[in-house]
N, C-alpha and C positions, 0 to 999 in steps of 0.2 A: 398675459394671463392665459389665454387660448394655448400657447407652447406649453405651461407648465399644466394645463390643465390634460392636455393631452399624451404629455408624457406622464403622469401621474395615471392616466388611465392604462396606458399601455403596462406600464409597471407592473399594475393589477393584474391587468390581463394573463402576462404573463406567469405571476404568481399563482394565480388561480388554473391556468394550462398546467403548468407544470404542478398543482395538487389535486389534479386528476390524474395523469399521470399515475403518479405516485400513490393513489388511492386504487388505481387497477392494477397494479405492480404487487401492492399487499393485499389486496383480494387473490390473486393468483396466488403469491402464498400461503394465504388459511385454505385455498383448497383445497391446495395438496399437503395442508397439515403441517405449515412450517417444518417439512423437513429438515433443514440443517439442524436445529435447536438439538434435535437426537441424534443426527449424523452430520458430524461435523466436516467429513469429505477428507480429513486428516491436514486441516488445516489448525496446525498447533499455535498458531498464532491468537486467534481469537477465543482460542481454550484457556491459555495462559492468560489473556488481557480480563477474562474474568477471574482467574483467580486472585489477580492482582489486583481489583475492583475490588473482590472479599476478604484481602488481607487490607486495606486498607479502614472499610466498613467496619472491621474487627479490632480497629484501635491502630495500625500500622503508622509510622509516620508518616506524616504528606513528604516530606526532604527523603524519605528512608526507603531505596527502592531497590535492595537486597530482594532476593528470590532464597527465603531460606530452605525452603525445602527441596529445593535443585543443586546436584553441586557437592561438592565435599562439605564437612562439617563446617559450618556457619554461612553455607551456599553461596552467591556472588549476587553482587550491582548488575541489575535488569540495564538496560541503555533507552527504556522508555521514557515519554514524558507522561507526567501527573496530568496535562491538560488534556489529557484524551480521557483518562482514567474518571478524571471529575465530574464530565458532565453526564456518565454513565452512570456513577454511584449516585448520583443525585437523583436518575428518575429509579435506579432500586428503592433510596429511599422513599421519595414519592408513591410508589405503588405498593411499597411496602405497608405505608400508614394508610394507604385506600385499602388496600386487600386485607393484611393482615397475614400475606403469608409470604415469607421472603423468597423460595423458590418460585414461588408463580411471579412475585417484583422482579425476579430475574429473567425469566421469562418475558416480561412486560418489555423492559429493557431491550434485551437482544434482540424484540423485534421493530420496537419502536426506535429506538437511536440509528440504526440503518436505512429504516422508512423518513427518517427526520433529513439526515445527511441526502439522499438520493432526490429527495425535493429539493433542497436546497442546490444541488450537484446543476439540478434538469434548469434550476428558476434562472440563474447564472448562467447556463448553456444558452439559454432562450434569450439573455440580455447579452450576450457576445453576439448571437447571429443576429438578432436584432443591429444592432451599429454596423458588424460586418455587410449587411445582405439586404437590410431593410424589413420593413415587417413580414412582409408574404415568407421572409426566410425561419419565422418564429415558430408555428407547425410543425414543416418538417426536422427542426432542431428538437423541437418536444418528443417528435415521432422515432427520428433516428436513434436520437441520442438516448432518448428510453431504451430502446431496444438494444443498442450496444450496449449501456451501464448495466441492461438490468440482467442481461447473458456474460458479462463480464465475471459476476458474481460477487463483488466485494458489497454490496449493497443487500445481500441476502437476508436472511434472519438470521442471528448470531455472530454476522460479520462484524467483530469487535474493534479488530485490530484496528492502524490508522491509516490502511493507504485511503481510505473512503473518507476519512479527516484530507490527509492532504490532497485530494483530488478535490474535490471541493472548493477549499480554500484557494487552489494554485486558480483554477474556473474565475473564483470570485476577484479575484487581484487583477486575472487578465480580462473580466467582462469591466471592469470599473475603469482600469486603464482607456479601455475601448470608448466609457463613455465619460470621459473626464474632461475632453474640452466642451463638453454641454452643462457639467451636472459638477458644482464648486466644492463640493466635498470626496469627490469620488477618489481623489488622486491621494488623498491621505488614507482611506478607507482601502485602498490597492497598497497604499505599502503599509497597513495594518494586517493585512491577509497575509503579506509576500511574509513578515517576519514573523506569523503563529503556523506559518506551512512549514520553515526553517525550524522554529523552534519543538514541533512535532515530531522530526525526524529528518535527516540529512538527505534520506532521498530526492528532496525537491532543491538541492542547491542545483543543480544544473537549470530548473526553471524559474529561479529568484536569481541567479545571475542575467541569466537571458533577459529576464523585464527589467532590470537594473540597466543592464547596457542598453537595451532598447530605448529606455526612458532618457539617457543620456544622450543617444546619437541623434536621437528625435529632437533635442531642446539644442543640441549642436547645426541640426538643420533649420531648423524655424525656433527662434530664441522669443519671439514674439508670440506665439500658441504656446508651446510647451514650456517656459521658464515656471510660471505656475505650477504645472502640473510637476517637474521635476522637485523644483522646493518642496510641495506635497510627499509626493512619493519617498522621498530621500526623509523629512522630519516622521512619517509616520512610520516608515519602514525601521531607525534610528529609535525610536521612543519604544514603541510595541516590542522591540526586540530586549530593552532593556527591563521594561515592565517583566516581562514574563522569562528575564534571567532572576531578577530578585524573587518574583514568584515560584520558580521551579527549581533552584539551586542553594542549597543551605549555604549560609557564611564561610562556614569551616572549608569549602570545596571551592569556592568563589577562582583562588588563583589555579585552580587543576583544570588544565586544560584536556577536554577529550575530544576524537576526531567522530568518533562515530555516534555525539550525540552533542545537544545543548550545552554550550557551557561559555568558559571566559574567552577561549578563540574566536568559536563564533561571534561573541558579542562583538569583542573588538573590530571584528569585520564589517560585522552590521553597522555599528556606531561610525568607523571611520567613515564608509560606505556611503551610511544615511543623511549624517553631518555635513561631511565633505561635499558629498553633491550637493545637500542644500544651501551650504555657503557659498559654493560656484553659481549657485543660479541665482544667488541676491548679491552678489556683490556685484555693480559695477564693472570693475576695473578686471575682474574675470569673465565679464561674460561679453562684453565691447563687442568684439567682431569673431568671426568664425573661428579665425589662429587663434586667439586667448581661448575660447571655450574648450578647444581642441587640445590645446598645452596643457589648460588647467585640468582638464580628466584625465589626460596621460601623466601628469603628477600627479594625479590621487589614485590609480590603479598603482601608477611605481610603488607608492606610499603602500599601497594592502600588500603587494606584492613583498619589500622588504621586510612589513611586522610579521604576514605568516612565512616569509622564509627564516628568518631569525628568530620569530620567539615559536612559532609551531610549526618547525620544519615534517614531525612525522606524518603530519596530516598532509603532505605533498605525496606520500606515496597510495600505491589502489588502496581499497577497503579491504584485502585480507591476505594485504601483501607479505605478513609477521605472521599468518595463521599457519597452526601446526602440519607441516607437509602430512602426516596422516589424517587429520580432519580435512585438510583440502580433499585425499584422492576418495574418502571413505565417507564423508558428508559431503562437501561445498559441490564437489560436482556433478552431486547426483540430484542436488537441489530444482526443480524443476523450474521455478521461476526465473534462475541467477543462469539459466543455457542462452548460450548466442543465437543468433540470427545464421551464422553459419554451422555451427550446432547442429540444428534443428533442420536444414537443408538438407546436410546428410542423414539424419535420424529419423527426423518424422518431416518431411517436404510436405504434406499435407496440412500441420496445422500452421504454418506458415500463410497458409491462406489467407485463416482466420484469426491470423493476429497482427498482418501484414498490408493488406488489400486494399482496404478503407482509408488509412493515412496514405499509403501510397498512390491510390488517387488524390485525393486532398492536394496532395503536394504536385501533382503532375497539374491540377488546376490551378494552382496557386503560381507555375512557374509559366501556364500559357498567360493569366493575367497580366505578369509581368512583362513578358512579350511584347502584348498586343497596348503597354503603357498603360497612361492613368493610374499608375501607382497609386494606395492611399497609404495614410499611417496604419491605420485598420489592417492593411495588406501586410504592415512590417513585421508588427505584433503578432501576427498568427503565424503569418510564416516561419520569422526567428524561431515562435515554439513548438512549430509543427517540427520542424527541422531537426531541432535540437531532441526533442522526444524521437524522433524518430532513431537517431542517432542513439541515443542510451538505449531504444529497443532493440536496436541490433547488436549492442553490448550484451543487454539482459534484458528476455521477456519481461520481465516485470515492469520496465519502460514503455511495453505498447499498451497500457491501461492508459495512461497521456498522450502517449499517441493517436489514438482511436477516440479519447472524448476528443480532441481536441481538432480530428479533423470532421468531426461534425460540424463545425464554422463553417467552413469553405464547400462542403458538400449541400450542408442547408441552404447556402447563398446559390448554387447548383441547380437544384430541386426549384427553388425560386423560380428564377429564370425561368425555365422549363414550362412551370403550372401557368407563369404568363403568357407565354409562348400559345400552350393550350389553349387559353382564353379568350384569345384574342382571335383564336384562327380553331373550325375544326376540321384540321388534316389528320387523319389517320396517320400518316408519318411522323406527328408532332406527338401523338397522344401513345406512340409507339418506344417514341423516343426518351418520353417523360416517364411511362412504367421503366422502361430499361434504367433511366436514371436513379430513380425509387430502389431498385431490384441494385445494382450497383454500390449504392450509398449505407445500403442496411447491412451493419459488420454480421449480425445473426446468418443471411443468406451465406454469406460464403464460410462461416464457422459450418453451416448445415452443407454444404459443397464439401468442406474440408472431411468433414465428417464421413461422409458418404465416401469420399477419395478413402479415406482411411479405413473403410469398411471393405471397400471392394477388392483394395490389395492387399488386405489384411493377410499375412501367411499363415498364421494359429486362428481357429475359432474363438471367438469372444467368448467374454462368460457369463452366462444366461439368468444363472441365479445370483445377479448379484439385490437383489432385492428380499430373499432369504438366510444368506448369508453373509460375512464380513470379514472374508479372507484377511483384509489388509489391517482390522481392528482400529476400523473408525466410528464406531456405535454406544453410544452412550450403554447401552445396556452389556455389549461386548465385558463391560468392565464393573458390572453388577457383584462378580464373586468377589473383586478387588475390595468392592466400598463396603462387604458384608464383614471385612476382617479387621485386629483390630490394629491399628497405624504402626508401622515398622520401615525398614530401607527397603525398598524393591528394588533389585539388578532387574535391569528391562535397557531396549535400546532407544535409542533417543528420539526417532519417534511416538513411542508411547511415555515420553515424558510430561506431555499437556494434559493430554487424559488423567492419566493416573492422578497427577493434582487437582485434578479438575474433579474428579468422580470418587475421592477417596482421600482420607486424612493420612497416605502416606508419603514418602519420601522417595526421593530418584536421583540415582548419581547425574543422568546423561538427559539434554532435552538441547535440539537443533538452535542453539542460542551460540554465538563466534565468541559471547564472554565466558561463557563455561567451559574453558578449557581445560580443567582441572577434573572437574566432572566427567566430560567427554571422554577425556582419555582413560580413565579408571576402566570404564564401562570398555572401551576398547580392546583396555589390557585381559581384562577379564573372559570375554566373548572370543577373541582371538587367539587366546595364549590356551594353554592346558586345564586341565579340569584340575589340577591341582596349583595352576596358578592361579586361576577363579577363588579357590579354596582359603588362600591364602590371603587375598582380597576381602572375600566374603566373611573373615573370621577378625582380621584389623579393620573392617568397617562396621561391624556388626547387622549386617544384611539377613533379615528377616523372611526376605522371598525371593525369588528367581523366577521373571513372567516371559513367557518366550509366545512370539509370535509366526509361527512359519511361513504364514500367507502372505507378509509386507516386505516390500521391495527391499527395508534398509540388511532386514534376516537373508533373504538371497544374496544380497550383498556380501555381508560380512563370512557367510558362510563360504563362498564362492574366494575368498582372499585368504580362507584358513580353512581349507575343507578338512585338516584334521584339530580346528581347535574345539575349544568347550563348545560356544552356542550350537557347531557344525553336531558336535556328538549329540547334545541332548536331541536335536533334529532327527536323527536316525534313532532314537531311542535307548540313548548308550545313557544313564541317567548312574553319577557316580555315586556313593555309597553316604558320602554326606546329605544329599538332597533327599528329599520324602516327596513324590507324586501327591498334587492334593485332586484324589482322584473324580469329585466332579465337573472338576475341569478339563478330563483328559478327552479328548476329542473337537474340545471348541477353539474357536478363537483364538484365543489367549489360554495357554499351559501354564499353571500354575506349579512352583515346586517350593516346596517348606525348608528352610537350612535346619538341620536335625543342629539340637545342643549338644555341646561336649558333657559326656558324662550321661 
């Protein structure tokens, strides 16, 4: 009774640390005004996830998740899931029927669904360091891991999108794992997570594989602690993954299989996956002695291995391996998120710091542990996914968001130590050595290191006004003349694709999506070719405006690869005889031009 009563407390505890936290996290926001909400930082993602929220709200199908106004005429299939989309529109409506006014519900929303996910992120972080490090490691898991999540950014206000779903969830799967040989439901509750992080977006197969085999070599080592938790893991991860295919996939689509999102591939995987481990760990005659357990998971990985290479072989190749060699040199890799680890070595060596640092201690601790022995499982679990995140960060930054919450464990456990150390003894060398440790484990210190590295060998002056201005046309208001007109096709380039749907009842060929390829390249052809091949474009789509942005990276870009095509002339002022300047907009942000009618 005293066990459950004090794990029950600690529970609390934790929950209640971590919704303070997250209560100073959104105080710091309203005082600087929830910035993002109006400047969205040109993160199209979270622009588009609401639009898709208000097509939906407006009657759209739940199964039906076309983006019609992107994209040639009858636009293309989004690759998101509904499950993110849902629980957004639900507090629109909520605060819709409190307030009474649907912008301000949306507003409620962007900043409440990110303050929701961010506690739930810290409460999860706090119950991993907890099993990893013990309690003293709970603090500074609250302390670090705030300060990394909340300088990350995906936790802001308006951050819609789902890495902060899947981050989340992947936390929650691997803190339950953690404490699954204490707590008898935990280990179905971790593969309820591992398959709504999978089924969110494919980003996370690399850390739902990792706790899959973990979970397997763990019940291959000790069949007497883990069979439980494998059975667990394997029926919950197997059910949940099905549940939320018949939830998210209409009938009609059931046998289409797609790589870059939810569907029948995956499921089969999940299902073989879920199934199959949990019949290896209840039967008997498969789980005997070390050899059976060992044989029997190398026939079921054979087994996944044969169905996705026979029935879904295209999903063996990368994620944009088929994408149009012009979208790779002209989008994919100017993408700033999807740049390597070496990349970013020759580019920018400084913010390498601060995206780098933090895991890479982590794992230099995690590999003296092993070292100096006493291995635990605890050690297996973090390490596998410190590792493996680390690895897809040096693929593509957008891995070190996993990376960096995740070596919050091992640094919390760190810090630990440390503040005992202190406690016990007061040396000035100990309490020297515990700030150094603090100052070490906080990703923000060396993002603000990196910062400064990049300041000092900066070769161009920064640019000073960027607080009155919006060179790059990431400002809600930037796009004020857009929403005053009335709905037509705008030629614009594909980062002003989220906005413009976002701030205006019109229409856009081009928006940073690998499914719009049809889209994409119009816009390309258009921008890059002649002003009379523009012309020609603009009169068989029936395009209503032409919005050029000068001050955004993708316009240097394109301009710079066609320095005599159309977007390059309008740039210099060369405006051809079909277009009309709409002239209050000439000077700002966004260049407005009118396509004059024939006749």
């Amino acid at each position: 009774m005293g066990t459950a009563d004090n794990g029950a407390a600690a529970w609390k505890s934790d929950l209640v640390l971590a919704l303070l936290a997250a209560l100073l996290a959104l105080a710091i926001d309203a005082w600087t005004g929830f910035g993002p909400l109006t400047d969205a930082g040109g993160d199209n993602d979270d622009l588009l996830r609401l639009v898709e929220v208000r097509d939906l709200l407006a009657g759209q199908g739940w199964f039906d998740l076309h983006q019609y106004r992107m994209g040639l005429e009858g636009g293309f299939v989004m690759h998101w899931s509904r499950l993110v989309d849902a629980p957004i529109a639900a507090i629109v409506l909520a605060a819709s029927a409190l307030t009474g006014s649907r912008p301000l519900a949306e507003d409620v929303a962007q900043v409440l669904w990110p303050a929701l996910l961010f506690w739930s992120t810290l409460f999860f972080t706090a119950r991993a360091a907890r099993s990893f490090g013990g309690a003293g490691a709970v603090l500074p898991a609250i302390l670090v891991g705030g300060a990394g999540c909340y300088f990350l950014g995906i936790y802001d206000p308006g951050a819609l999108d789902h890495h902060n779903v899947q981050l989340m969830l992947t936390m929650a799967s691997l803190a339950l794992l953690l404490e699954a040989p204490a707590r008898r439901w935990a280990a179905l509750l971790s593969g309820l997570c591992a398959a709504l992080t999978l089924a969110v977006g494919m980003e996370t197969v690399p850390y739902v594989a990792t706790m899959g085999v973990c979970v397997s070599l763990l019940f291959v080592a000790d069949p007497s602690g883990e069979r439980t938790i494998a059975r667990d893991f394997g029926l919950g991860f197997a059910g949940v993954a099905a549940l939320a295919f018949v939830a998210t996939i209409p009938p009609s689509a059931w046998g289409a299989a797609q790589c870059d999102a939810f569907s029948v591939a995956q499921l089969a995987v999940a299902a073989i996956a879920g199934i199959g481990l949990a019949a290896i760990a209840s039967v008997p005659a498969a789980a005997s002695s070390r050899q059976r357990r060992l044989a029997s998971l190398a026939a079921l990985g054979l087994v996944l291995g044969v169905v996705v290479a026979a029935l879904f072989p295209q999903c063996l190749s990368a994620p944009y391996a088929n994408l149009d060699p012009r979208l790779k040199e002209l989008w994919l890799d100017h993408i700033d998120e999807a740049q390597s680890l070496f990349t970013l070595l020759v580019h920018d060596p400084a913010r390498v710091a601060a995206r780098y640092a933090t895991p890479l201690v982590a794992i230099i601790l995690i590999v003296l542990r092993f070292r100096r022995g006493g291995w635990r499982r605890q050690d297996s679990l973090v390490a596998a996914l410190l590792a493996v995140s680390f690895v897809v960060g040096a693929w593509q930054l957008r891995g070190t968001t996993f990376s960096i919450a995740f070596a919050v464990i091992p640094l919390s456990a760190w810090i630990a130590k440390w503040r005992a150390r202190a406690e016990a003894g007061s040396s000035p060398g100990v309490a020297l050595r515990l700030a150094a440790v603090w100052l070490v484990s906080i990703n923000p210190v060396w993002t603000g290191v990196a910062a400064a590295a990049s300041v000092a060998f900066e070769k161009s002056p920064a640019v000073a006004d960027r607080g009155t201005t919006d060179k790059a046309c990431e400002k809600k208001a930037t796009f004020a003349p857009l929403g005053g007109m009335n709905g037509t096709t705008v030629l614009a380039i594909s980062n002003l694709g989220a906005p413009i749907l976002l701030y205006s009842g019109h229409k856009v060929f081009a928006g940073p999506y690998h499914r719009n390829v049809a889209g994409n390249l119009l816009a390309l052809d258009a921008f890059l070719g002649s002003a009379d091949d523009a012309r020609r474009i603009v009169e068989a789509h029936r395009v209503g405006l032409v919005a050029i942005c000068p001050g955004n990276g993708e316009s240097r870009t394109l301009t710079q690869k066609a320095p005599q095509g159309f977007l390059a002339g309008l740039l210099r002022g060369s405006v051809p005889d079909w277009l009309e300047p709409v002239n209050e907009t000439k000077g700002s942000p966004i260049e407005l031009y009118r396509v004059r009618q024939a006749g």
